[in-house]
N, C-alpha and C positions, 0 to 999 in steps of 0.2 A: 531698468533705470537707464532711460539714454546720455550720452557723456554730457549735455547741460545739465540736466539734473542732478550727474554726478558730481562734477565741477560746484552746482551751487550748494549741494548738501556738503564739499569738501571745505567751503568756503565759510559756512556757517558755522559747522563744528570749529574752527580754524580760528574765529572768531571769539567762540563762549571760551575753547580753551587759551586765547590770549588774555583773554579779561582774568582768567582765576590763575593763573599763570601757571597751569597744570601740564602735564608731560599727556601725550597722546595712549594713553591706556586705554584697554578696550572697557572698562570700567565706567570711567571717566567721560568716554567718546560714546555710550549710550543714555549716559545722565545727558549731556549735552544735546543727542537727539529726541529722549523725550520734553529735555525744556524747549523745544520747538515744535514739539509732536509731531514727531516722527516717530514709526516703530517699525522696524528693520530685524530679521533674523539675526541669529548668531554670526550667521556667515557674510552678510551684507556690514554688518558693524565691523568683524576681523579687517574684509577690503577697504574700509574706513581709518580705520587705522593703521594700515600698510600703508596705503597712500601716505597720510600724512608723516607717519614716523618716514619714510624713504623723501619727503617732501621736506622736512624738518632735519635729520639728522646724515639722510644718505644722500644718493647723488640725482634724486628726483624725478622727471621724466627720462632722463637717459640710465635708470639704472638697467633696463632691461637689455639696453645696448650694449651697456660696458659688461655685462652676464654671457654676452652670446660667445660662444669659444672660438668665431672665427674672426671678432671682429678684432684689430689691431688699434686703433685712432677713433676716437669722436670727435667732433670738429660742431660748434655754433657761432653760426655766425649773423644769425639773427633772431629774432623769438619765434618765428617761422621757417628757420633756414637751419634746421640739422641734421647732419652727413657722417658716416663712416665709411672707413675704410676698411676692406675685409681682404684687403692682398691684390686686388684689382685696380685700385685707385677710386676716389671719393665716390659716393653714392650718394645723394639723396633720402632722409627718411620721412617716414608719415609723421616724426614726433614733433610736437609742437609744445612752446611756451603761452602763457596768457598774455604776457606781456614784457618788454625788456628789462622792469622793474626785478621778475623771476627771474632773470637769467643772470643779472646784477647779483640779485639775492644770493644766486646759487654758487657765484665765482668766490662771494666771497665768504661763502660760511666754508666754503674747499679749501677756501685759502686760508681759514683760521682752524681749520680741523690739521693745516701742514705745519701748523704754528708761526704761517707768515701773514703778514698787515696787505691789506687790500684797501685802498682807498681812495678818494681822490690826494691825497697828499702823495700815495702811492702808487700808481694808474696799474702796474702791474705788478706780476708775480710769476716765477717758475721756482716750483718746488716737486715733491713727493710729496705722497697720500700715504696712510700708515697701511695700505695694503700692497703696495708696491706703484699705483699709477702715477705715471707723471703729469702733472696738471702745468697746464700756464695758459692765463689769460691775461686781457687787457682790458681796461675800462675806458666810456667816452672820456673826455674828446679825443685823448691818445688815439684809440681805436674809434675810427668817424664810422656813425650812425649806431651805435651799440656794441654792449659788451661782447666782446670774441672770446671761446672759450675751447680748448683745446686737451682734449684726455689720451693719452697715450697707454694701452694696458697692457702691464705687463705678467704675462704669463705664468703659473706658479713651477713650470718645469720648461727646458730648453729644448729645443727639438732635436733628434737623431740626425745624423745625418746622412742615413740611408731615409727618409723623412725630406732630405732637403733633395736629397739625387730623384724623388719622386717627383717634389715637386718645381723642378726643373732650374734651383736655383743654383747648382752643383750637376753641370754634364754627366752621365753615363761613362762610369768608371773613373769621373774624378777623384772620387773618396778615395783612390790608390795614392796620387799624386798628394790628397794632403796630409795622407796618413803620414807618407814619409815624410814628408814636412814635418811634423810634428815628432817620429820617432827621431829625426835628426836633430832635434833641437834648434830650429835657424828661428831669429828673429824674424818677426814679422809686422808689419800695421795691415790693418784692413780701411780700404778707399773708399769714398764714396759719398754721393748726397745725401740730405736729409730723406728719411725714410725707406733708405735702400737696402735694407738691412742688416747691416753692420755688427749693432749686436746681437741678431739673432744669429750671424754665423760665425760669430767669436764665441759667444755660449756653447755653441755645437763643439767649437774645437778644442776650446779649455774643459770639454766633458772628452775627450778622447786621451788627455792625457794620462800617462802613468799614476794610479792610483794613489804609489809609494811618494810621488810629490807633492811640493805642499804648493798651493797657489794662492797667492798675494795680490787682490784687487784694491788699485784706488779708482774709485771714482766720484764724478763731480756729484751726478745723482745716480744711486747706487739700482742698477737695472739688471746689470750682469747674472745669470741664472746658470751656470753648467752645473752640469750632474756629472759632480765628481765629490769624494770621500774629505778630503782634506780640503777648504776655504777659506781665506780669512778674508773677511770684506772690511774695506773704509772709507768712509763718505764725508765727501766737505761739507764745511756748515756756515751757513751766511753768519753776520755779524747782530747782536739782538739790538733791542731798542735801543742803547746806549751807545753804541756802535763799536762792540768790543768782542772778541769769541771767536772771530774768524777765524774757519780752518780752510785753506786753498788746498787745493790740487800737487801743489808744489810741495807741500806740508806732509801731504799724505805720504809720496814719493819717497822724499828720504826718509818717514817714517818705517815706511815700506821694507827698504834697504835691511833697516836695524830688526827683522821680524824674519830672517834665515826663509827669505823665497826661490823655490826653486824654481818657480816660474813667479815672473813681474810683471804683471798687466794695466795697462792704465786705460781705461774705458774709452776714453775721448781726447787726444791730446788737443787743444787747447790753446795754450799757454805757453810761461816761460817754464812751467814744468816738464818741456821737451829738453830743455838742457840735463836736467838730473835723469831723465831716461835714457838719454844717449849714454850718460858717462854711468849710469849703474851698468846697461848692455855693455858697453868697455872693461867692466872690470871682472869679469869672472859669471856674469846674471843671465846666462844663456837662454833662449827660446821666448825670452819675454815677449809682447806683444800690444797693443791696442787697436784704437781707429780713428783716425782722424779725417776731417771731411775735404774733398778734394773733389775735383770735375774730370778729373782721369788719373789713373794710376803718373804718368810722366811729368804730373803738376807736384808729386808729392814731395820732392827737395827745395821748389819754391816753395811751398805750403810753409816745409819746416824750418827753413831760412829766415823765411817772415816772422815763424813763433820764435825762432831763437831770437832776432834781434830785439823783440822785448826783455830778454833776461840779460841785453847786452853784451849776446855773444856774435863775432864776426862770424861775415860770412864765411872764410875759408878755416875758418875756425872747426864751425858748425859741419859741413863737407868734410873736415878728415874727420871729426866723431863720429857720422854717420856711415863715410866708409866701411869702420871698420865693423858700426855696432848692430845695422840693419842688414839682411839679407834680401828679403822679399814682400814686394810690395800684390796685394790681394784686391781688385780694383771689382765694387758692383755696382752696377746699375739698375734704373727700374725699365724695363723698356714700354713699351706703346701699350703696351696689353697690360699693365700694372705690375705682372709678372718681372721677381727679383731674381736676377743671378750673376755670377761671377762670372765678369766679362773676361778680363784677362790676368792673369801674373806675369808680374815683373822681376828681374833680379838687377841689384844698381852695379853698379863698374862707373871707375872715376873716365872723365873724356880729356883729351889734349890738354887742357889749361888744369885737370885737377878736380875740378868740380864733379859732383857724384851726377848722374845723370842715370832713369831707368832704362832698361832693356826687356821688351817681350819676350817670354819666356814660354807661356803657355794662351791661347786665345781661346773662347768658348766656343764649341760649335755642336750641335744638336745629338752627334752622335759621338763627343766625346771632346777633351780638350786639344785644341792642334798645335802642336807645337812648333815655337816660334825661334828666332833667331839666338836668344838667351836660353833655349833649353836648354842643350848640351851642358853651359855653365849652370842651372839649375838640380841635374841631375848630379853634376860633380859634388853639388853642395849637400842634396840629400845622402850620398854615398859614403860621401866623408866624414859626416856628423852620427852616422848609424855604424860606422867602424869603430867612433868612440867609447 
């Protein structure tokens, strides 16, 4: 059966069972080929019903994509135009839709299987999938010339990170430098753009922690994966039809607080949920952590000047919090080759007027990390927190 034949026998079956208004059983989807006469094997009906049920209830023509273990991102951007990314930067695939109608169809039956409204009253949506993926798309006209639809998948285990020094996004014999980072307990954010990896080297590291700890994630959409014994996860929740229910980020945070964490992670700062993260790392909440997005490690106290001033904290405000309560900033990139890794560490020190400002500390190079102007103060800081 070549793929038109396949498509029209997918299309007919598709049809008899809208009319009876019957679920794709393979039962069902052979009564429906012999009322057209048709007669097909066992195994020919099975692939009939695959289609359709993954066409009707799964993720359709991209489920084989989001199955494949190296892919990270599916990306459509047109009913001819879909791409994944597998750690290189976007590809190109052979998949195709019939029509933009399909790829409509499919944004939004995702977006009601995450319990969110897709609509035109609604053009978009960013939510989670009950399997972990993060889904967001956009509908015409918002999105000109068709629906954009965007799957992010996320992994059921976090990667080692003798795993990451392989794959080059961790220098040759970095995992020293951030072991003691972490036996020292120093706060940290990890830097970076969109798709640079962020949480997959935050997962790494909240799996290196002390067993005997307990770790406390809030996040906006809950991705974080370490392999580690003790977790507690929690996840903000849009507001429902009525416009009521809302949980923020900021919510979670001091929830966070009242739940005895020996580590405090916030996935993505964001917000003016940076003010409660500063002042919990102030008070006793050692080695906490997230990521926040930045274009370089030395942007990161503009970054979080900016978020603070929506919770209506000043600037020099914000700067003594962060003084006292960040240690090291973890900056990645994706470079040319699509290849992710940690360009450089930072450690902050206040400058003339007061304001924190970062410092190089450690920079990436092929055969290992070079240390930079801020070492010296970096190593001070591992030594001293591992005496504790």
């Amino acid at each position: 059966m070549n793929p038109g034949q396949g498509q029209g026998l997918l299309d007919v079956v598709r049809r008899r069972l809208a009319e009876a208004g019957a679920e794709p059983t393979p039962a069902r989807v052979a009564v429906a080929l012999r009322a057209e006469g048709r007669l097909l094997g066992d195994a020919e009906v099975l692939g009939v019903v695959a289609a359709l049920r993954s066409e009707m209830v799964g993720s359709g023509p991209l489920e084989p994509l989001l199955a494949a273990p190296d892919v990270t991102d599916v990306l459509v951007t047109a009913p001819d135009e879909v791409w994944v990314d597998r750690g290189a930067g976007p590809e190109r695939t052979d998949v195709r839709f019939r029509d933009a109608a399909e790829v409509r169809r499919l944004a939004q039956r995702l977006a009601a299987v995450a319990g969110r409204r897709l609509d035109d009253a609604r053009p978009w949506v960013d939510a989670r999938l009950p399997d972990g993926t993060r889904l967001h798309a956009v509908l015409p006209p918002v999105a000109v010339g068709g629906t954009c639809l965007s799957l992010r998948v996320l992994r059921p285990r976090a990667f080692g990170l003798a795993e990451l020094v392989a794959a080059g996004t961790v220098p040759p014999g970095g995992d020293r430098l951030l072991r003691a980072m972490l036996a020292a307990r120093l706060s940290f954010l990890i830097s970076g753009g969109t798709g640079s990896g962020k949480t997959t080297l935050l997962s790494t590291l909240l799996g290196l922690v002390g067993p005997a700890e307990r770790i406390v994630l809030a996040e906006d959409s809950a991705e974080l994966r370490p392999d580690h014994p003790h977790v507690v996860r929690l996840e903000t929740r849009p507001a429902n039809q009525e416009g009521v229910g809302r949980v923020t980020l900021r919510d979670l945070v001091r929830q966070a607080l009242r739940m005895r964490p020996d580590r405090l992670v916030v996935g993505e700062v964001r917000g003016a949920e940076v003010t409660d993260l500063l002042a919990a790392l102030n008070t006793g909440h050692e080695g906490g952590c997230g990521t926040v997005h930045a274009n370089a490690a030395c942007d990161v106290p503009a970054r979080l000047e900016a978020l603070g001033s929506t919770a209506g904290l000043d600037r020099a405000a914000l700067h003594s919090q962060l003084a006292a309560a960040l240690s090291v900033v973890l900056h990645l990139v994706r470079d040319r080759s699509g290849r992710r890794r940690i360009a450089e560490l930072h450690v902050l020190e206040r400058d003339r007027d007061g304001f924190v400002v970062t410092v190089p500390a450690a920079v990436w190079g092929p055969s290992g990390f070079q240390e930079a102007r801020g070492g010296e103060r970096l190593s001070q800081l591992c030594e001293r927190g591992a005496d504790r």
